[in-house]
N, C-alpha and C positions, 0 to 999 in steps of 0.2 A: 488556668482553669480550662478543663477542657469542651469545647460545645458537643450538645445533644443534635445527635439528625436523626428524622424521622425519614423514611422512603415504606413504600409500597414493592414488594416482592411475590410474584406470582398470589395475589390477592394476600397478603399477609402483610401487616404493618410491622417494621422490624426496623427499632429503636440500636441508635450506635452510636460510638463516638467517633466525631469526624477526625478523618487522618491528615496527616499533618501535608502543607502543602508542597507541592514538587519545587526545587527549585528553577530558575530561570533555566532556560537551552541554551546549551553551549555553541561555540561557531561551529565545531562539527555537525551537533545536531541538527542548528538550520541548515548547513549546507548539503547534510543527508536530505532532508524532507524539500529542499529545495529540486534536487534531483530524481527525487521520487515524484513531485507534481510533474516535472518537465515528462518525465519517461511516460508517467500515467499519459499526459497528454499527448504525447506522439504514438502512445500505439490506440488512443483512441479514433483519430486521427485516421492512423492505417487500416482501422476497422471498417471505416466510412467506403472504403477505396475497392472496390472489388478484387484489384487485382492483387492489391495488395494483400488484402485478407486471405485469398486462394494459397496466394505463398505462406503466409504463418501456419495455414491449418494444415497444410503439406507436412512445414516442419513439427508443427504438433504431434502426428501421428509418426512422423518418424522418431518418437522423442523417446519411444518407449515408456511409456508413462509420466514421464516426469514433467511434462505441459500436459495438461490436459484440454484447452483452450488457446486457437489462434493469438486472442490476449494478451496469455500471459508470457507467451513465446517470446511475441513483438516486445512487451516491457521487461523481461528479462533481456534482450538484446540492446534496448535504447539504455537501460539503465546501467547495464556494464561499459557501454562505451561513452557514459557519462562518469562513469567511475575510473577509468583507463583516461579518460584526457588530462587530469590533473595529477 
């Protein structure tokens, strides 16, 4: 039998049935999201750093668009060589 959920939706009550659940994450999965906290945390990290941050935003603007943010520079770089060491 399937359960009823109710939720609120841009002020509208909107009655469903609940989807079935995900099953558990695999060891790739944790070991993606494990590497994705590590990476979040060192470019926030380098955010903190003036000198550091001077250099992501450098590489940002030479990115040609495709960073748009010191950021995301820095965790596109810690996260590929989290992905490159195993």
């Amino acid at each position: 039998m399937k359960k009823l959920v109710c939720s609120q939706r841009y002020g509208t009550t909107v009655v469903r049935y609940q989807t079935q659940q995900n099953p558990p994450p695999t060891e790739l999965q944790i070991l993606n999201r494990e590497r994705f906290k590590q990476a979040t945390q060192l470019a926030l990290n380098d955010m903190l750093d003036p000198t550091a941050r001077t250099k992501w935003a450098e590489e940002a603007q030479q990115s040609n668009g495709k960073y748009k943010t010191p950021r995301g520079v820095a965790f596109a770089h810690y996260y590929e060589l989290m992905r490159n060491e195993e």
